[in-house]
KOLZA-924914 format. One record per residue (C-alpha): residue number from 1; residue in one letter; chain; x, y, z. Coordinates in pm, 1 decimal. Each point is the difference from the previous one (the first is absolute). Example, Ala and Ser with C-alpha at 12.3 -4.5 7.8 and 13.67 -1.06 7.14 Angstrom:
% KOLZA-924914
+-----+------+-------+----------+----------+----------+
:  nr : rest : kette :        x :        y :        z :
+-----+------+-------+----------+----------+----------+
:   1 :    A :     A :   1230.0 :   -450.0 :    780.0 :
:   2 :    S :     A :    137.0 :    344.0 :    -66.0 :
+-----+------+-------+----------+----------+----------+
% end
This chain:
% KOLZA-924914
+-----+------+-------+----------+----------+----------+
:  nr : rest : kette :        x :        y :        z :
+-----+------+-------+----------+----------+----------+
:   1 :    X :     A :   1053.4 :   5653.9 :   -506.8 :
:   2 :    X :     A :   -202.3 :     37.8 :   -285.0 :
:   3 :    X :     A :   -379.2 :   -133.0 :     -4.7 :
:   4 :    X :     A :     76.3 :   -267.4 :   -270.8 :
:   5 :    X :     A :    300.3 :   -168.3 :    206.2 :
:   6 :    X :     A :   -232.1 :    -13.0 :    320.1 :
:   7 :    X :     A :   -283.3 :   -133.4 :   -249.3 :
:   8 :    X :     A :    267.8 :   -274.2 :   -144.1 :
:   9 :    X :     A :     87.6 :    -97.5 :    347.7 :
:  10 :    X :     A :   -344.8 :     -6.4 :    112.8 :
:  11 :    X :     A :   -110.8 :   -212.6 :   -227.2 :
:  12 :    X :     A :    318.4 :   -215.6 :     24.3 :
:  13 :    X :     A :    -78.7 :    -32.5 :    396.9 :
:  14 :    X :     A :   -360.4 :    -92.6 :    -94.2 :
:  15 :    X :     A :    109.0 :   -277.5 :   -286.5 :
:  16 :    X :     A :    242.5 :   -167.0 :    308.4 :
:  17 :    X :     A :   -260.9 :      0.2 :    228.3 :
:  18 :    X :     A :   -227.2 :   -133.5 :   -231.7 :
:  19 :    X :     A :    214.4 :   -300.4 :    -70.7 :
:  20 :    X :     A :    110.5 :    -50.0 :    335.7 :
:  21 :    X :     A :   -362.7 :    -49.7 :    148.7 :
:  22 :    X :     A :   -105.9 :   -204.6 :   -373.0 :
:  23 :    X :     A :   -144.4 :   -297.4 :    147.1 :
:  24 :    X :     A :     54.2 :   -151.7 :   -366.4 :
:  25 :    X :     A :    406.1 :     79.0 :     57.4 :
:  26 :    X :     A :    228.5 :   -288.9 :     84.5 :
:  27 :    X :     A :      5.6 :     42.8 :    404.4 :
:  28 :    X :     A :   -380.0 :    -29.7 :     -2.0 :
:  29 :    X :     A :    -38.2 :   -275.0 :   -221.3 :
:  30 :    X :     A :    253.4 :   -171.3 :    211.0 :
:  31 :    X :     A :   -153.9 :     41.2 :    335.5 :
:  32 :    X :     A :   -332.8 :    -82.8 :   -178.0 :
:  33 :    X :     A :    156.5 :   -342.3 :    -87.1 :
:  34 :    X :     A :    123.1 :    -25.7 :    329.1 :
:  35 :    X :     A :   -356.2 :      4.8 :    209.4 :
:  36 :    X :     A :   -112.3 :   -174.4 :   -212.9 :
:  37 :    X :     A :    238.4 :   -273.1 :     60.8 :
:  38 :    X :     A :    -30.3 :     28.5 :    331.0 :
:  39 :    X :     A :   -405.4 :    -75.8 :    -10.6 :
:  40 :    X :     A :     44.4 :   -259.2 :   -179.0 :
:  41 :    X :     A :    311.7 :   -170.0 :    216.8 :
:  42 :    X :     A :   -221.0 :     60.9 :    285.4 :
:  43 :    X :     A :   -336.5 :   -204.2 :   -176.2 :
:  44 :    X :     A :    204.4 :   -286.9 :   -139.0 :
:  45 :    X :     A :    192.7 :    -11.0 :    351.8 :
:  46 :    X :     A :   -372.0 :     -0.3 :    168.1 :
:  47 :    X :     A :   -147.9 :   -271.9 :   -237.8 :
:  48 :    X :     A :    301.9 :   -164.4 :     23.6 :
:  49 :    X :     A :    -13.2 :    -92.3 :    385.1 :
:  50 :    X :     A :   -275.6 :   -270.7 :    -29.6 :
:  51 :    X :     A :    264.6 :   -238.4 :   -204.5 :
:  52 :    X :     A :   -242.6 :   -165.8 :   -177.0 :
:  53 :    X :     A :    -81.6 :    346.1 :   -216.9 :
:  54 :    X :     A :    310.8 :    118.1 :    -77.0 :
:  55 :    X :     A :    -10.6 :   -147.2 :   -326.7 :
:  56 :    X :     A :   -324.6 :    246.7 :    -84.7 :
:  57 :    X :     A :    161.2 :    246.7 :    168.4 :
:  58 :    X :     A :    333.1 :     -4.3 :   -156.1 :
:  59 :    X :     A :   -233.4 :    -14.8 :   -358.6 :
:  60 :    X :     A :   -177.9 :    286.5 :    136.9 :
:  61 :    X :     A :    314.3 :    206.4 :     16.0 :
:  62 :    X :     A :     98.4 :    -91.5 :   -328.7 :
:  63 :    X :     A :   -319.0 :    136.3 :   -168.8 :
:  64 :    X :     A :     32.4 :    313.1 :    172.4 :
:  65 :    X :     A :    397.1 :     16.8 :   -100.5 :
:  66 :    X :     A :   -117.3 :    -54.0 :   -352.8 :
:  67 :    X :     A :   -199.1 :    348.6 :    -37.5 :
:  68 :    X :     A :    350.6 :    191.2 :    208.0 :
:  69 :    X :     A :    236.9 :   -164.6 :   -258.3 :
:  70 :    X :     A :   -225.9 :    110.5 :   -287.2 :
:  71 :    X :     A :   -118.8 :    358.0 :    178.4 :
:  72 :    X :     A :   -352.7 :    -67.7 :    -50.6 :
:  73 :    X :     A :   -291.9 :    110.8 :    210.1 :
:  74 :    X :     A :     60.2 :   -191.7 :    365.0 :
:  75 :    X :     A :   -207.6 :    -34.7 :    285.9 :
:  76 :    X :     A :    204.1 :   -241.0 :    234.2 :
:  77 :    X :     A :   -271.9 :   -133.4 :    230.1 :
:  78 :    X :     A :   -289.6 :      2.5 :   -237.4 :
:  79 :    X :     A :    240.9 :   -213.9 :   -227.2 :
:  80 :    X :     A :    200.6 :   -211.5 :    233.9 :
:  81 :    X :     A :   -329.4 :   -118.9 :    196.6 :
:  82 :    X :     A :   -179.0 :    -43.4 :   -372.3 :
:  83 :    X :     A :    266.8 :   -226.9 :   -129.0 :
:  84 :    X :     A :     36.9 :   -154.1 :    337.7 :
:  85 :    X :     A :   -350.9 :   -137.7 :      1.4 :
:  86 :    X :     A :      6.0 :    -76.3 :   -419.6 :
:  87 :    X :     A :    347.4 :   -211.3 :     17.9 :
:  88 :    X :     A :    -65.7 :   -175.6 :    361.0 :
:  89 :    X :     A :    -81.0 :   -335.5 :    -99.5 :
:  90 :    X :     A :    277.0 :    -11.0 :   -240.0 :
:  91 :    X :     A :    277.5 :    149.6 :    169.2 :
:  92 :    X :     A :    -45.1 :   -190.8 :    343.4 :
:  93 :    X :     A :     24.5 :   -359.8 :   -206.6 :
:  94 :    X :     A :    318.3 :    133.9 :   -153.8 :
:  95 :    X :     A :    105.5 :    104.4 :    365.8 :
:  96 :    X :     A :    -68.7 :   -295.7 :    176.4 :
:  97 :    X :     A :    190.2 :   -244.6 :   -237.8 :
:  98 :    X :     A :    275.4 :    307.4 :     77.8 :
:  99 :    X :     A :    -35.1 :    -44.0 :    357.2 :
: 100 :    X :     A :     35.5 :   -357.5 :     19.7 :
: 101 :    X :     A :    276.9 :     23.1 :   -209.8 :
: 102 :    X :     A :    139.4 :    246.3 :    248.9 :
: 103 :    X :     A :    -56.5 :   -210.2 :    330.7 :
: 104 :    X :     A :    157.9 :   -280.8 :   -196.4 :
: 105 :    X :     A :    313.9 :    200.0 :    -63.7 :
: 106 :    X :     A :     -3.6 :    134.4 :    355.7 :
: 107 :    X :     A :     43.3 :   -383.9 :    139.1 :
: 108 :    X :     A :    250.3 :    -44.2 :   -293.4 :
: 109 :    X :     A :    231.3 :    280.3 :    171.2 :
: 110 :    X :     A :    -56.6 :   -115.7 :    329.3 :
: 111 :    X :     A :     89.4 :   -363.3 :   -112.9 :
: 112 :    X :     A :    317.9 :    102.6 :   -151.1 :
: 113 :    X :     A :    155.3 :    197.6 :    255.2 :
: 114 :    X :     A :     55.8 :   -314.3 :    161.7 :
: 115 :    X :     A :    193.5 :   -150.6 :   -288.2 :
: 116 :    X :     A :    349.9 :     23.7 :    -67.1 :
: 117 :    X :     A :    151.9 :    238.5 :   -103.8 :
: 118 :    X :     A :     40.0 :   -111.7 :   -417.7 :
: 119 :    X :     A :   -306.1 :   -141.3 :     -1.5 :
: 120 :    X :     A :   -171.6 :    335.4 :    171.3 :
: 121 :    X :     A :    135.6 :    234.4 :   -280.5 :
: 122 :    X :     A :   -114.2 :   -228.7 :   -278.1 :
: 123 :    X :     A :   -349.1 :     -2.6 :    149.7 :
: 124 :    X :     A :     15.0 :    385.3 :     83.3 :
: 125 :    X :     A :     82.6 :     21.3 :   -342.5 :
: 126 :    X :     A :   -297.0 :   -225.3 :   -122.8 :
: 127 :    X :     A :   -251.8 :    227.2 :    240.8 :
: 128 :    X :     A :     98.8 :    298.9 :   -129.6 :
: 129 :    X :     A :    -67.8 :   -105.2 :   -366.6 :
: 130 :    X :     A :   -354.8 :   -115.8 :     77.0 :
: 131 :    X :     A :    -32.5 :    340.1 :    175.3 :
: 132 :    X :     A :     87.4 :    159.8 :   -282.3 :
: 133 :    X :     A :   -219.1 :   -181.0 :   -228.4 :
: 134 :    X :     A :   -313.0 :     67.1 :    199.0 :
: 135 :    X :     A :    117.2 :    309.3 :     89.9 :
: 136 :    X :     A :     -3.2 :    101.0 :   -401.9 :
: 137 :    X :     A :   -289.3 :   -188.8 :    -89.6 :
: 138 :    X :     A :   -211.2 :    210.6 :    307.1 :
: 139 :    X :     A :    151.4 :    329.4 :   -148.5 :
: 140 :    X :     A :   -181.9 :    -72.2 :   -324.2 :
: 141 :    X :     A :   -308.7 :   -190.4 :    117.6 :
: 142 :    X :     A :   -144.0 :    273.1 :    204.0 :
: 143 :    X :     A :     29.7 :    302.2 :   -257.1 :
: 144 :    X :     A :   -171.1 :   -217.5 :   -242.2 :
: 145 :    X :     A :   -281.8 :   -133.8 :    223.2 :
: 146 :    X :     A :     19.9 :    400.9 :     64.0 :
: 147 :    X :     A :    -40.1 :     66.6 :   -375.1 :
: 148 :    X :     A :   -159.7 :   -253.4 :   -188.0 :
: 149 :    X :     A :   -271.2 :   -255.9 :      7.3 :
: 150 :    X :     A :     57.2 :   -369.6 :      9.1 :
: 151 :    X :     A :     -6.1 :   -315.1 :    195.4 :
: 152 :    X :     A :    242.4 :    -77.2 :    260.2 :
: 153 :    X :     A :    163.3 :   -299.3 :   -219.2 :
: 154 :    X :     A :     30.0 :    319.0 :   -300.4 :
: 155 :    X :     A :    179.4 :    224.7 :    250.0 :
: 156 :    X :     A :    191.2 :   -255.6 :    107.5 :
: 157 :    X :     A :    105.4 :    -82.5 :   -356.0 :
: 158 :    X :     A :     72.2 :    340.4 :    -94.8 :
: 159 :    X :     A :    209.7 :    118.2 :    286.7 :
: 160 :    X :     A :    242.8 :   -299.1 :    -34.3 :
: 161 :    X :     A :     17.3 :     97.8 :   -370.5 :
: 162 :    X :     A :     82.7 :    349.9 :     67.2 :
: 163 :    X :     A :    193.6 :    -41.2 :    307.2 :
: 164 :    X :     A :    197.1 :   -238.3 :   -199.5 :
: 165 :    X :     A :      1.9 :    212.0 :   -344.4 :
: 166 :    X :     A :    106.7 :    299.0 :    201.0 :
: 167 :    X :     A :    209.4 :   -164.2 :    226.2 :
: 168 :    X :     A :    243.9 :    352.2 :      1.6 :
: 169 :    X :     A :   -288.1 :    165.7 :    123.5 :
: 170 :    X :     A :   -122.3 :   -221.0 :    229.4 :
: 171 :    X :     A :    402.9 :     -2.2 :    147.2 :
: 172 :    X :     A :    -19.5 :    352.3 :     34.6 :
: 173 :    X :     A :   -369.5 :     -0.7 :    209.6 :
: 174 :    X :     A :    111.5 :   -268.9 :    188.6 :
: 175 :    X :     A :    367.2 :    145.4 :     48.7 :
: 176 :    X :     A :   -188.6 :    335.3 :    134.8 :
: 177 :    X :     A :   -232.8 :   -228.4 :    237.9 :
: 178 :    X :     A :    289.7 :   -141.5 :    169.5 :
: 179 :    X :     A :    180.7 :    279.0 :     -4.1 :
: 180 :    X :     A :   -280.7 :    187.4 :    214.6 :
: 181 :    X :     A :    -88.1 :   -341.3 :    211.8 :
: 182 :    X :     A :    410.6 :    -13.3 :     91.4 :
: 183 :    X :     A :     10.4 :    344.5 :    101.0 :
: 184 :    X :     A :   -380.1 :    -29.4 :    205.0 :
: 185 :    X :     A :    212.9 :   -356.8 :    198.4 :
: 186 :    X :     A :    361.8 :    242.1 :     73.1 :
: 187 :    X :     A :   -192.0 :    246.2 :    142.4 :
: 188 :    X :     A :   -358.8 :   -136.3 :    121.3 :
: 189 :    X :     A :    -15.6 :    223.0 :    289.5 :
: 190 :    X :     A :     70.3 :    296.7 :   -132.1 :
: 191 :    X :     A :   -171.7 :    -16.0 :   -338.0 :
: 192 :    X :     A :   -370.0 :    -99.4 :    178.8 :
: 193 :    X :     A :   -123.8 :    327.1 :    -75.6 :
: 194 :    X :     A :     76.8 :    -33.3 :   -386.0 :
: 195 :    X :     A :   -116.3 :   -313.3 :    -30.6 :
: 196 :    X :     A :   -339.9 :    133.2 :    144.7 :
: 197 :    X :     A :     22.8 :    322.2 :   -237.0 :
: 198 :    X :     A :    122.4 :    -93.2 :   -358.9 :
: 199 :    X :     A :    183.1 :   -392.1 :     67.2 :
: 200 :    X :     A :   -223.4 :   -175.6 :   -188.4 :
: 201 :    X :     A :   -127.4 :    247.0 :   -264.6 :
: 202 :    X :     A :    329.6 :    171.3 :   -105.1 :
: 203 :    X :     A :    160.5 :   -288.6 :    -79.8 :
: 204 :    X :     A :   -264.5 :   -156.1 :   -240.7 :
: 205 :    X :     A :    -39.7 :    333.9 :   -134.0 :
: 206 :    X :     A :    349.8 :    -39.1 :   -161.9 :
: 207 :    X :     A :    -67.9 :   -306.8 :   -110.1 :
: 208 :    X :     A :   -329.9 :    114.8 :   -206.9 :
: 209 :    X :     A :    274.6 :    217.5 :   -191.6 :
: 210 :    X :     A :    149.7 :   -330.6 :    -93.4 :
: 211 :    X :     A :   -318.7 :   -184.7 :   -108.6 :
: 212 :    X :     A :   -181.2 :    259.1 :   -110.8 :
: 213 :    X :     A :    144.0 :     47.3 :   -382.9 :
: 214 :    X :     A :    -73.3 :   -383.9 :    -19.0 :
: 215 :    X :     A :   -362.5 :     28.1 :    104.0 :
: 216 :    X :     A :     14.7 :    336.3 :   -279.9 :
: 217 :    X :     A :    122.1 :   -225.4 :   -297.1 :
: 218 :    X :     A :   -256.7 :   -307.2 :    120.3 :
: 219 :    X :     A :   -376.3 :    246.6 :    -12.5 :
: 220 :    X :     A :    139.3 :    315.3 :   -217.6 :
: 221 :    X :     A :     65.2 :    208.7 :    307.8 :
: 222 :    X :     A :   -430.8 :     25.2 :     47.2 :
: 223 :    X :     A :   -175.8 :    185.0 :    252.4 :
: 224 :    X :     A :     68.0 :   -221.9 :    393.6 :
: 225 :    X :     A :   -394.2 :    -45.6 :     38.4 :
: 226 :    X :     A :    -33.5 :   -241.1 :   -285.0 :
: 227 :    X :     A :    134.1 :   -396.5 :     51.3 :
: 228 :    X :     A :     18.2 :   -160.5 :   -316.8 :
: 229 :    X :     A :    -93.4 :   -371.1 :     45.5 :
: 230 :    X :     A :    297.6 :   -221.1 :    -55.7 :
: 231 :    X :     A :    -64.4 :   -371.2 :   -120.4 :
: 232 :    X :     A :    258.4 :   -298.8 :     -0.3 :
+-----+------+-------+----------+----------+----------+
% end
């Protein structure tokens, strides 16, 4: 074998090897992604288990998601905790109007399994619209508090408009959120461990691919550290 074939193969082995261990190649980026989902599952689950704070928390994550989506510089507890402590006050008035409105429903289901049978699958029916309805208006109101600045009535405001003038969108989150929360009630038991690891996180994070071209198109596609001040 001459000197130039070993040469070409050489350098052919080299080029593979080079790609293989890239950490800018597709495998590595994924992974990357992947960590860093599962840091941020674990913080929101953490600052989640109060009650009372998961509406900072679940903000929280959103910031953070916003610098993945956009692949800009991210440091997830730095950020997360940051945005936890900026958005608190906000985000927990939002969530406990939420909550309420949750306990509320809760008695509603409870009440209506001891109706008939018509008139408990018209009121099923009714629940599950309202669910829906806060259910897309909390898939909007958190990436904005996340995003921009504003008072709570603003964000309010704004995330009915949007979750109403991108109501195919907000399906879509919302279709992903139950697809995810059905599959988490089949197979509780065995699915603990994702939960724990990525249950939160990785299911939001497909949702910020939804909601993210909107946010684009609303402040030019900026940089994620600035929030614009919205006024109604």
């Amino acid at each position: 074998m001459s000197d130039e074939s070993r040469n070409g193969r050489s350098g052919q082995s080299q080029s593979t090897m080079t790609k293989v261990f890239d950490q800018d190649n597709m495998f590595f980026r994924f992974m990357g992604v992947v960590f860093d989902l599962i840091q941020l599952n674990l913080l929101t689950l953490l600052c989640c288990l109060p009650i009372v704070t998961a509406g900072a928390s679940l903000t929280a994550m959103h910031t953070v998601l916003w610098r993945m989506i956009r692949h800009e510089e991210t440091y997830i507890s730095r950020q997360f905790f940051a945005s936890f402590k900026q958005n608190f006050k906000q985000a927990t008035a939002v969530w406990a109007v939420l909550l309420l409105a949750i306990a509320v429903m809760a008695v509603d289901v409870f009440v209506t399994l001891q109706m008939p049978a018509g008139q408990r699958r018209i009121m099923f029916a009714f629940l599950a619209f309202v669910g829906v309805l806060f259910v897309g208006f909390a898939q909007w109101y958190f990436p904005m508090l996340s995003r921009y600045e504003n008072t709570v009535g603003g964000h309010a405001k704004n995330a009915a408009s949007l979750a109403i003038g991108c109501f195919p969108r907000t399906l879509c989150e919302i279709v992903i959120l139950v697809a995810f929360a059905l599959a988490y009630m089949q197979w509780f038991v065995y699915v603990i461990p994702f939960i724990i690891i990525l249950g939160i996180a990785l299911p939001e994070y497909c949702c910020a691919w939804l909601y993210n071209p909107v946010f684009q198109r609303l402040d030019g596609d900026v940089d994620a550290n600035y929030r614009p001040i919205r006024r109604d």
